[in-house]
C-alpha positions as CSV (number, residue, x, y, z in Angstrom):
1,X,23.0,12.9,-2.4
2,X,21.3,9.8,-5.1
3,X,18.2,8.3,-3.8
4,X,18.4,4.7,-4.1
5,X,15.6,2.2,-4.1
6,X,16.1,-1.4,-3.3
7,X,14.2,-4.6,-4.7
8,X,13.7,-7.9,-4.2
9,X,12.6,-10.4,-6.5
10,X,12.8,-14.2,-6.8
11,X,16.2,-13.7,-8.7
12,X,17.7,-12.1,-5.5
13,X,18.4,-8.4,-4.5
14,X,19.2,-5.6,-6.8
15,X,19.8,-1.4,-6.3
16,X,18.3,1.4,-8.2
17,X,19.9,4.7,-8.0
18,X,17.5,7.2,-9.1
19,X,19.8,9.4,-11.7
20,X,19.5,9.7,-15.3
21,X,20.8,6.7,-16.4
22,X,18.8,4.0,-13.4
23,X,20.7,1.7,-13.6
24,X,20.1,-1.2,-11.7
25,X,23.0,-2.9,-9.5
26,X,23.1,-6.7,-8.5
27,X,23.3,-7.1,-4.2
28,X,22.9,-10.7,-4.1
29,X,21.8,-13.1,-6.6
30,X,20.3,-16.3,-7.7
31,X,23.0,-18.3,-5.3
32,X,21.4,-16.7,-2.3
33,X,18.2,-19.1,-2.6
34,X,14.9,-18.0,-0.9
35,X,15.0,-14.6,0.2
36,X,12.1,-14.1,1.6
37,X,12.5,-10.4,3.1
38,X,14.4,-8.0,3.2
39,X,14.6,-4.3,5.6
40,X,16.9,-1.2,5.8
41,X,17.6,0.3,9.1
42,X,16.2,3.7,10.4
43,X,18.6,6.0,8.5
44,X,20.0,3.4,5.8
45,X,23.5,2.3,7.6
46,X,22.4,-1.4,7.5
47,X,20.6,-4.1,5.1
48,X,19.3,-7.3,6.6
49,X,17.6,-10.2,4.5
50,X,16.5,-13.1,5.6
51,X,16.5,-17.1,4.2
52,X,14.8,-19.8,5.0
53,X,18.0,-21.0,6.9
54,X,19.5,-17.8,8.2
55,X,19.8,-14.0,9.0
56,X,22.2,-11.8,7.1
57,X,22.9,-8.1,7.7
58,X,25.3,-6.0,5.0
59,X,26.9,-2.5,5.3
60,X,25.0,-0.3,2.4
61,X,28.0,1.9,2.2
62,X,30.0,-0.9,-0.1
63,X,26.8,-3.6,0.3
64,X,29.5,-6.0,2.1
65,X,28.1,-8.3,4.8
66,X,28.8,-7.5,8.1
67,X,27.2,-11.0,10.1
68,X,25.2,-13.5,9.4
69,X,23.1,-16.1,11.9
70,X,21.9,-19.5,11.2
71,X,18.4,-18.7,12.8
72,X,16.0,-19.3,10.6
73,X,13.9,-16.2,11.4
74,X,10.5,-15.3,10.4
75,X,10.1,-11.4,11.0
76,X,12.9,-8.5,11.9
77,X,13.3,-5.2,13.0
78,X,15.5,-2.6,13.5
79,X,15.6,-0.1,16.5
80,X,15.4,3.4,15.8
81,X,19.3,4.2,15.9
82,X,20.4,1.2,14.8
83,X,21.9,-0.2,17.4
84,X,20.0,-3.5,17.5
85,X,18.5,-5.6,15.2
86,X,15.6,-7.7,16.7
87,X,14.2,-11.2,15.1
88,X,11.3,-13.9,15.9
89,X,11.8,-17.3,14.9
90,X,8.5,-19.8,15.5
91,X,7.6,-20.7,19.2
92,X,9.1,-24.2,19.5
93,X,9.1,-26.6,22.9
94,X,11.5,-29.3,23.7
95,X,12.9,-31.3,26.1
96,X,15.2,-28.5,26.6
97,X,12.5,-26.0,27.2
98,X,9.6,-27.3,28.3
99,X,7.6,-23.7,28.7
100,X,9.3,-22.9,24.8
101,X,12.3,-21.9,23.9
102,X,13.1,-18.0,24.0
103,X,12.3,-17.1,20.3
104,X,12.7,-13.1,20.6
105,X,16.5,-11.9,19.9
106,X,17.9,-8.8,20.4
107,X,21.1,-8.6,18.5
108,X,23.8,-5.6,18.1
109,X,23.3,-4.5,14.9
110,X,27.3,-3.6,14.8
111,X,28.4,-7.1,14.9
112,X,25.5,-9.5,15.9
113,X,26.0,-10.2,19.2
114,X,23.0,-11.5,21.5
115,X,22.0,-9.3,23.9
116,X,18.7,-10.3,25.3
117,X,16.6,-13.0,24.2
118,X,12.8,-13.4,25.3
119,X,9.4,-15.5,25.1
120,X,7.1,-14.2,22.4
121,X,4.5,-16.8,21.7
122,X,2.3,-14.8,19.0
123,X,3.7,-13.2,15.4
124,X,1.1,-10.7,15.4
125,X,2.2,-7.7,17.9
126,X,5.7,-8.9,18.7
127,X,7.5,-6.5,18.0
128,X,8.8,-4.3,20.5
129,X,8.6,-0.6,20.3
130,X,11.4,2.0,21.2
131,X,11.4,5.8,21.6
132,X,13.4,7.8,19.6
133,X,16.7,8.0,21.6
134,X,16.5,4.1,22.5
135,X,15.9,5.2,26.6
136,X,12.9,3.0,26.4
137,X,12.1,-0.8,25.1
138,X,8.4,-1.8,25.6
139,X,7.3,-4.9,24.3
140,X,3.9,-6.8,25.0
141,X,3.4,-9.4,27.2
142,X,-1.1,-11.0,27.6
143,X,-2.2,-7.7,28.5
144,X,0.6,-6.1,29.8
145,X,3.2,-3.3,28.7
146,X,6.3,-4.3,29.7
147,X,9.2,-1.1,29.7
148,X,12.8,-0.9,30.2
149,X,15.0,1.3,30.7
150,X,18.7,1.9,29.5
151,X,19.2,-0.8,27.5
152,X,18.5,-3.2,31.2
153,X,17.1,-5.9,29.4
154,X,16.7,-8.2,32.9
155,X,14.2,-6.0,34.8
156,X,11.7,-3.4,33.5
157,X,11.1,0.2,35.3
158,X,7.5,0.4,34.3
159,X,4.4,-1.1,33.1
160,X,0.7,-0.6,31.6
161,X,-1.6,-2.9,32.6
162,X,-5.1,-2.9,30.4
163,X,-7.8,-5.3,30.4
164,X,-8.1,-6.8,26.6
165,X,-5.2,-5.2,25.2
166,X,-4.8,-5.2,21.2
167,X,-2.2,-3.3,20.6
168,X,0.2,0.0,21.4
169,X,2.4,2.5,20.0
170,X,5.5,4.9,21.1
171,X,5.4,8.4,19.7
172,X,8.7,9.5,17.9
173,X,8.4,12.6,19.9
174,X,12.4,14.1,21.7
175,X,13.0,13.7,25.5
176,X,11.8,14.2,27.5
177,X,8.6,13.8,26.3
178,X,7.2,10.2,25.8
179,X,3.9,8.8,24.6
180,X,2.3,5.6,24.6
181,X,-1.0,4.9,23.2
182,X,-3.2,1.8,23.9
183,X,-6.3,0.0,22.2
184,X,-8.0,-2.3,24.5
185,X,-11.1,-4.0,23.0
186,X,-14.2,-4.0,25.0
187,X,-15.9,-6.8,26.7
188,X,-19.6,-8.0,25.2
189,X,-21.9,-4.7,25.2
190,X,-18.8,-2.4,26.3
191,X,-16.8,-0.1,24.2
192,X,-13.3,-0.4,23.6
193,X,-11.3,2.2,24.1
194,X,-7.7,3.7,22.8
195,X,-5.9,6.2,24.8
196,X,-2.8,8.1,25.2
197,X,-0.8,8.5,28.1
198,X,2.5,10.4,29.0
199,X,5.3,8.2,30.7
200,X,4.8,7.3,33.6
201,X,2.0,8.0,34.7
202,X,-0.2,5.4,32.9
203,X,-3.2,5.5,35.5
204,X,-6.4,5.5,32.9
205,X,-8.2,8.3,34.7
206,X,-5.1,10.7,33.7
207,X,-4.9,9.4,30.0
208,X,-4.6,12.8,28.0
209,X,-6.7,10.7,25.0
210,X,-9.6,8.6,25.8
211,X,-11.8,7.4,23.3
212,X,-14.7,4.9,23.4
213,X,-15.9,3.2,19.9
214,X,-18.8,0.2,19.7
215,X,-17.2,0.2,16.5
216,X,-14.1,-1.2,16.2
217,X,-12.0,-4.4,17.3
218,X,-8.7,-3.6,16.0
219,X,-6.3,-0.2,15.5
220,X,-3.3,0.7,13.9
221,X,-2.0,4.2,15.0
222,X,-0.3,6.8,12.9
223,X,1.9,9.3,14.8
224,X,3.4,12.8,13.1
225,X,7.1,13.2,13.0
226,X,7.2,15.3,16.0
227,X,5.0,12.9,18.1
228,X,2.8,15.5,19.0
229,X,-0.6,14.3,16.9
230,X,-2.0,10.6,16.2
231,X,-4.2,9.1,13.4
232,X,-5.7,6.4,14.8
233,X,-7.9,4.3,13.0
234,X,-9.9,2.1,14.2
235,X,-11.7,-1.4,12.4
236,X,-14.4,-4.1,12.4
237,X,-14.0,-6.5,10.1
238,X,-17.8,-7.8,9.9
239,X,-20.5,-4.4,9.6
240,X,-23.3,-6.9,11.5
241,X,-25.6,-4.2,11.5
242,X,-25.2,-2.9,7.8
243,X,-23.8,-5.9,6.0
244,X,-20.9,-5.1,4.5
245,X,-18.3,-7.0,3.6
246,X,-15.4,-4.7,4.4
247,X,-16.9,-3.7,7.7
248,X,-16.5,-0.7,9.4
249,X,-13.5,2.1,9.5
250,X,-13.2,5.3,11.3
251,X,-10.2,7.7,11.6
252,X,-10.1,9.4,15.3
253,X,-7.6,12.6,15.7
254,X,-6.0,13.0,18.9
255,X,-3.0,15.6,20.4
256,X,-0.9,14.8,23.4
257,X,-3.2,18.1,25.1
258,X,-5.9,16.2,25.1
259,X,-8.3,17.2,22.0
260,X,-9.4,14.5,20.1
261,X,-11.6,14.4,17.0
262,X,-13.8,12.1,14.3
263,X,-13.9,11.4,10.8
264,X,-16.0,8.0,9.3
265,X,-15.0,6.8,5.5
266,X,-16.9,5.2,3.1
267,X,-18.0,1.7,4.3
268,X,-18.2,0.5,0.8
269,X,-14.0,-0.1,0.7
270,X,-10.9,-0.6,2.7
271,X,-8.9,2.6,3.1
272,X,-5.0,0.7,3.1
273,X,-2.9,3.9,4.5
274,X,-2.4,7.2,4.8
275,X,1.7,8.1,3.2
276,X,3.4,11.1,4.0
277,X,6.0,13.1,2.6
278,X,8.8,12.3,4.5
279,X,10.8,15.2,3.2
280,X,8.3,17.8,4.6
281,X,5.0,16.2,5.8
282,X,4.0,19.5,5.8
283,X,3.7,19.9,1.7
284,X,1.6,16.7,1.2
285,X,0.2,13.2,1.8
286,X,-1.2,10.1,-0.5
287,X,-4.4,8.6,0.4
288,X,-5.1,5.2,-1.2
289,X,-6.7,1.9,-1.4
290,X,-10.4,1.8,-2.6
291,X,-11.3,0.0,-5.2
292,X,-9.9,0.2,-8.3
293,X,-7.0,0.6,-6.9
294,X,-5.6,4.3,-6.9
295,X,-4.0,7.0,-4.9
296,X,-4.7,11.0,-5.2
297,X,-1.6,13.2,-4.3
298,X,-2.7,16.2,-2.2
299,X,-1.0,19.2,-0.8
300,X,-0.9,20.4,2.3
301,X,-4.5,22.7,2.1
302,X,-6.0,18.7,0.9
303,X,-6.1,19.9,-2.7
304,X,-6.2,17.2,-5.0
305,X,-2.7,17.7,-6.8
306,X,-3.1,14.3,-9.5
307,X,-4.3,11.1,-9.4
308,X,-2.3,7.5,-10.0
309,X,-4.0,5.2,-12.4
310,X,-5.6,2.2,-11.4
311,X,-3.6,-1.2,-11.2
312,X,-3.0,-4.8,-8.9
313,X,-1.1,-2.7,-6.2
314,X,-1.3,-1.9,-2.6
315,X,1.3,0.7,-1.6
316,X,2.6,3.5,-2.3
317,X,6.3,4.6,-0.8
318,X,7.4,8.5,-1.0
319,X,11.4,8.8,-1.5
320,X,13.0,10.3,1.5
321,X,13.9,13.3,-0.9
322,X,10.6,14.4,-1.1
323,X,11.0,14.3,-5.1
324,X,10.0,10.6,-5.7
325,X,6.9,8.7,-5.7
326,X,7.2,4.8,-6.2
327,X,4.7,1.7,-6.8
328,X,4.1,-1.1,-9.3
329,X,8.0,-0.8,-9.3
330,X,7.6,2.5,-11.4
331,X,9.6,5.4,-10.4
332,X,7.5,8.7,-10.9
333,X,8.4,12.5,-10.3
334,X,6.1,14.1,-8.1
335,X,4.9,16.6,-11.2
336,X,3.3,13.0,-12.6
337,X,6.4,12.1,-15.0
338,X,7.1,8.6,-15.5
339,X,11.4,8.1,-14.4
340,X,12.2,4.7,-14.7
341,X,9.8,0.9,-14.6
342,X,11.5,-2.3,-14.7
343,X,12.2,-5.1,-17.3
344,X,11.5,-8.2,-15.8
345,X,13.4,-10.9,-16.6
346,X,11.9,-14.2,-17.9
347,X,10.0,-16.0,-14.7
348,X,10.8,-13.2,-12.7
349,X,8.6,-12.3,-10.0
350,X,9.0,-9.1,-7.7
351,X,8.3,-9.4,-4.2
352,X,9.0,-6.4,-2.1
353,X,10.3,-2.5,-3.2
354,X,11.7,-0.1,-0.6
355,X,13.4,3.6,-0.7
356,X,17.1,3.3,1.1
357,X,16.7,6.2,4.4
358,X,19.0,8.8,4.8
359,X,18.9,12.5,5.6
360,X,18.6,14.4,2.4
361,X,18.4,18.0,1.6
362,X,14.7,19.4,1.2
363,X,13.9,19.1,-2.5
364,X,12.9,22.7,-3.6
365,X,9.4,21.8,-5.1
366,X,8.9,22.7,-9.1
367,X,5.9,22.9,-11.2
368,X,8.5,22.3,-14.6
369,X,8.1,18.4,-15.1
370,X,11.8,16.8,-15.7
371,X,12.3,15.0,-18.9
372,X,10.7,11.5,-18.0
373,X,10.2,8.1,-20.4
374,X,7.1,6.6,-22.6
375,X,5.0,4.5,-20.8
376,X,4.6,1.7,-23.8
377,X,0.9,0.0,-23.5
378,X,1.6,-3.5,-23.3
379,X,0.9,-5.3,-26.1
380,X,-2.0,-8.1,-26.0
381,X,-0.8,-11.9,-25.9
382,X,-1.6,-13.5,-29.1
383,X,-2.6,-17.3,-29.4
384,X,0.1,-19.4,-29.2
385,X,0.4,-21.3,-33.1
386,X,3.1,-23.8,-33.7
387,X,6.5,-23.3,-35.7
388,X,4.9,-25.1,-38.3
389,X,1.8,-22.8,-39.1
390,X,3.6,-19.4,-38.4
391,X,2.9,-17.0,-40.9
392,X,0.3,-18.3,-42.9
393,X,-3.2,-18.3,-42.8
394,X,-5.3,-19.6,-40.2
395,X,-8.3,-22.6,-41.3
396,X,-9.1,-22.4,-37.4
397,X,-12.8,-22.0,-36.6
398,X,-13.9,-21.5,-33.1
399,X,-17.2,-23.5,-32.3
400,X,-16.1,-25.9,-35.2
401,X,-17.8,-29.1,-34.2
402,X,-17.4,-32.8,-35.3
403,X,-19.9,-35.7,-35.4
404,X,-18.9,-38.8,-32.9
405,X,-17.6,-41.8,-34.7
406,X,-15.7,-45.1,-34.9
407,X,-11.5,-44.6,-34.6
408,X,-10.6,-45.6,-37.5
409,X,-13.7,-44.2,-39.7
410,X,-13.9,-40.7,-41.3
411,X,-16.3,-38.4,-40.0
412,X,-20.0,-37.9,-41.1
413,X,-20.5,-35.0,-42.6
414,X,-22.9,-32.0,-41.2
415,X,-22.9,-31.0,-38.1
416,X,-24.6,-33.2,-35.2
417,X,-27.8,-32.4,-34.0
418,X,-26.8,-30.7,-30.8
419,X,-24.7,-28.6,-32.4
420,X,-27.4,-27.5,-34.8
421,X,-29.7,-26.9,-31.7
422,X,-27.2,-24.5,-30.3
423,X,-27.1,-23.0,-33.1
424,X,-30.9,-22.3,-33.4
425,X,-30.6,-20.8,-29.9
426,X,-27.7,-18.2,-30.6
427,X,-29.6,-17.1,-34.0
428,X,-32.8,-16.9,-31.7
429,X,-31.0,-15.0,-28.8
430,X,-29.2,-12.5,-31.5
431,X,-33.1,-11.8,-33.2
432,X,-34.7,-11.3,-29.7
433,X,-31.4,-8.2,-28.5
434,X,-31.6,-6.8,-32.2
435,X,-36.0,-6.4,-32.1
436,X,-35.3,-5.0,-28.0
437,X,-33.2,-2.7,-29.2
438,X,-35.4,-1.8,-32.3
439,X,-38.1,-1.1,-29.8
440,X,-35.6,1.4,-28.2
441,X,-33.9,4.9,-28.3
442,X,-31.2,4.2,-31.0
443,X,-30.5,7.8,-32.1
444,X,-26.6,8.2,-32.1
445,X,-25.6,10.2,-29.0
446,X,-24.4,13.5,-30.2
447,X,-20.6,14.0,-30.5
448,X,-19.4,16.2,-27.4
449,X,-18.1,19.5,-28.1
450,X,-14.6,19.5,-29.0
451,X,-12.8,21.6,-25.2
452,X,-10.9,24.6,-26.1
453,X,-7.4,24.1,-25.9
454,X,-5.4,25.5,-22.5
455,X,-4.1,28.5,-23.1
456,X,-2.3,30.1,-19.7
457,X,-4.2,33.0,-18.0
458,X,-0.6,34.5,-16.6
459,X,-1.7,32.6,-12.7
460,X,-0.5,29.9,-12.3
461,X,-3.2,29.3,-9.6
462,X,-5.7,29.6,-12.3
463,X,-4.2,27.6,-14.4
464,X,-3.9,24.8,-11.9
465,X,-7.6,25.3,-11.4
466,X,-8.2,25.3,-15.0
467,X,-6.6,22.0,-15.6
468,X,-8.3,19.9,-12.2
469,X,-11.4,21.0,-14.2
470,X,-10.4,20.5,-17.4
471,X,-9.6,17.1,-16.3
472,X,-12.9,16.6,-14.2
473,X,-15.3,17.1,-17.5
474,X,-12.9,15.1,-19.9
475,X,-14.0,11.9,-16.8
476,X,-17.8,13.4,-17.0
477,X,-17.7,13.1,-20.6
478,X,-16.3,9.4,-20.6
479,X,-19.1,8.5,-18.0
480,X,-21.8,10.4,-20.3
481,X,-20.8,8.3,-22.9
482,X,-20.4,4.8,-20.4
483,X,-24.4,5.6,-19.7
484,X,-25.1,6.6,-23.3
485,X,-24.2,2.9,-24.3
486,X,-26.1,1.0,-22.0
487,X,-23.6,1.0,-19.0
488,X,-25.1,1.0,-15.6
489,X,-23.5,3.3,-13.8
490,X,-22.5,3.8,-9.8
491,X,-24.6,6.3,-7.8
492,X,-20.8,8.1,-7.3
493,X,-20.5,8.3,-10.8
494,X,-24.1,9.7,-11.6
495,X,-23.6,12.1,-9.0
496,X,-19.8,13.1,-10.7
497,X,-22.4,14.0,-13.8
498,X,-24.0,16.1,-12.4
499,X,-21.8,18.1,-10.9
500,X,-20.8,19.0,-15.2
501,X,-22.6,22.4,-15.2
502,X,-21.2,24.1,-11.9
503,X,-17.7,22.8,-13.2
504,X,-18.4,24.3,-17.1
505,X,-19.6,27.9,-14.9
506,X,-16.6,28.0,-12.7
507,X,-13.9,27.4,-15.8
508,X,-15.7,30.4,-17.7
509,X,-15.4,32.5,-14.5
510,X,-11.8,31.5,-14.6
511,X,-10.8,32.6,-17.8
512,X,-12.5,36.3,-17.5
């Protein structure tokens, strides 16, 4: 079965399939003005996209469309067996509605009939959650979870009421097991608190999770497949006690029997996610987002495996094969080889990237890169010159300066005596650096050893070790030469340093 990634751009839609060739396929083009968004359905039967003007949804087994609405949505979601698509349009009121106009649609995702419509005032948390099998709907309404049961859309069979509820979350865990956590903020000097309850008993003093943070004003919860364990992590935006820009993050670990622990990040960046193999979250996950942005690949023992370079990007999207890692709109094997990047076309801008779902067979994992492509450096822009002066020399000179005078009169000759006095200034600046550094260490720092090259030691859990290392003194070295030329360096980097000797001991114990 071919993985195939989807794009969208400002020159419409367009399919990747990754095989040798990647080719890329047209969905919809430039006629189809102002897509804004587009979003596959739980296991890749459907493809919606949304205008400015209206709603369309298209059958990814030929890409035909198989509706279309005139509602000019705003966000869109599919349930988890695709049976509905929901959409929220903007919160109007008319004469018509004087309380608003429902703006929450539930729509058959088969043909796109209406089934329910509701009142959603707010963008931010309206999207209604669903258990695995569809039994449940919960959506939130002020500080309320409203559910309902068996696709009865006109009265709900339970509810969770919590003072200063944020936010909640459905586990994806089978029947007839079903989970809901909550994060409810607290009030001034209280905690706020998230918790995890079994349905339906959602009384707070039988929560199997209950947590308390003075820490945190916002969550975002990260279930396991099975729906057994949560991630939660928890956020303030403004660190009022420490300063920091970024705030404050933690990353609380709970289980539906009731144990629950805590880990605290650096507060010196945002951490953006946490991405796991969807093909066996067992084998490994992607942490990423501090600054400069990259992402480390680990296993499932946390070992670092390799380490994306830095670049302007904010997610990172493992194929549903297990074998494919994909950001910046580059394609990568999960050995590190570079598959496929795209060529933009002129003015063309990309806007979102997304790996089709389906159920694929487990990749059998292999340390024997595939045959991948050259990653070209991209060239720097040179000045723009006119047709006219194109290959021949240039008479430019920067700083070249001109005396004021009359329009019609030829300029005085010599420069003016500003110029002159800047001048005097950047000779004077230049003397003063090259008698500061005169006064200073200028010996030439030694040239570094040259590393002997890897030769295998017949493990290949040696070798892997040999190579992390290997790579961890070639960044020491760089660093080591950074400070040697004046560079002032982080505390994180110092401390990488000098970490150098333990690393050089361990690789000769290695190769006994």
């Amino acid at each position: 079965m071919i993985v195939r990634m989807i794009g969208l751009s400002n020159k419409g839609i367009f399919a990747v399939e990754c095989k040798e060739t990647y080719v890329e396929k047209c969905i919809r083009d430039e006629t189809t003005v102002n897509i804004r968004s587009i979003l596959f359905s739980a296991k890749g039967k459907y493809l919606a996209y949304r205008t400015d003007k209206r709603t369309d949804v298209i059958r990814c087994a030929d890409w035909s469309l198989a509706w279309s609405t005139d509602v000019p949505v705003k966000d869109m979601a599919f349930s988890p067996q695709e049976t509905y698509l929901m959409a929220w349009e903007l919160f109007a009121i008319n004469k018509e509605y004087p309380q608003g106009k429902p703006n929450l649609h539930v729509y058959r995702a088969e043909d796109g009939s209406i089934v329910k419509s509701f009142t959603q005032k707010n963008q931010t948390g309206w999207e209604p959650k669903w258990t695995t099998d569809e039994k449940y709907f919960a959506m939130q309404v002020n500080q309320r979870v409203l559910i309902y049961q068996d696709g009865n859309f006109d009265q709900y069979a339970h509810e969770i009421k919590c003072d200063n509820l944020r936010t909640f979350s459905i586990s994806p865990s089978p029947a007839p097991s079903y989970y809901f956590s909550t994060f409810s903020i607290g009030k001034s000097g209280q905690p706020s608190f998230w918790r995890i309850f079994k349905l339906p008993d959602f009384r707070v003093e039988n929560a199997l999770v209950s947590k308390s943070s003075f820490q945190a004003d916002k969550a975002t919860f990260n279930w396991n497949r099975r729906g057994t364990n949560l991630f939660t992590m928890t956020q303030r935006d403004v660190d009022k006690t420490g300063g920091s820009y970024y705030g404050t993050q933690a990353l609380s670990y709970g289980d539906v029997k009731g144990n629950s622990g805590n880990m605290t990040f650096n507060k010196e960046g945002p951490i953006h996610a946490i991405a796991w193999n969807p093909g066996n979250w067992n084998e490994w996950l992607a942490v990423y987002g501090h600054a400069p942005a990259k992402a480390t690949l680990f296993n499932a023992k946390c070992e670092p495996l390799f380490e994306f370079g830095t670049g302007a990007w904010n997610a990172i999207y493992f194929a549903p094969d297990g074998a494919h890692i994909l950001f910046m709109y580059k394609i990568w094997h999960y050995t590190g080889v570079l598959m496929h990047k795209k060529n933009y076309a002129e003015k063309e801008q990309l806007l979102s990237i997304s790996w089709k779902p389906g159920n694929y067979p487990k990749t059998e994992l292999s340390k024997t890169p595939p045959k991948g492509i050259e990653d070209a450096t991209t060239k720097p822009a040179q000045a723009y010159r006119p047709p006219s002066a194109r290959n021949r020399p240039s008479n430019f000179t920067l700083h070249e300066y001109e005396k004021p005078h009359k329009p019609g009169e030829p300029p005085r000759e010599g420069p003016s005596k500003a110029a002159i006095k800047q001048k005097e200034k950047r000779e004077a600046r230049k003397a003063r650096k090259a008698e500061e550094k005169a006064q200073g260490d200028v010996s030439p720092t030694p040239p570094a050893a040259p590393r002997p090259a890897f030769v295998s030691t017949g493990d290949p859990d040696k070798d892997k070790k040999i190579k992390n290392i290997n790579k961890k003194l070639s960044d020491i070295e760089k660093l080591k030469q950074q400070k040697a030329a004046g560079k002032q360096l982080e505390v994180n980097q110092l401390t990488k340093i000098e970490t150098e000797a333990a690393l050089i001991k361990e690789l000769a114990q290695l190769r006994l």
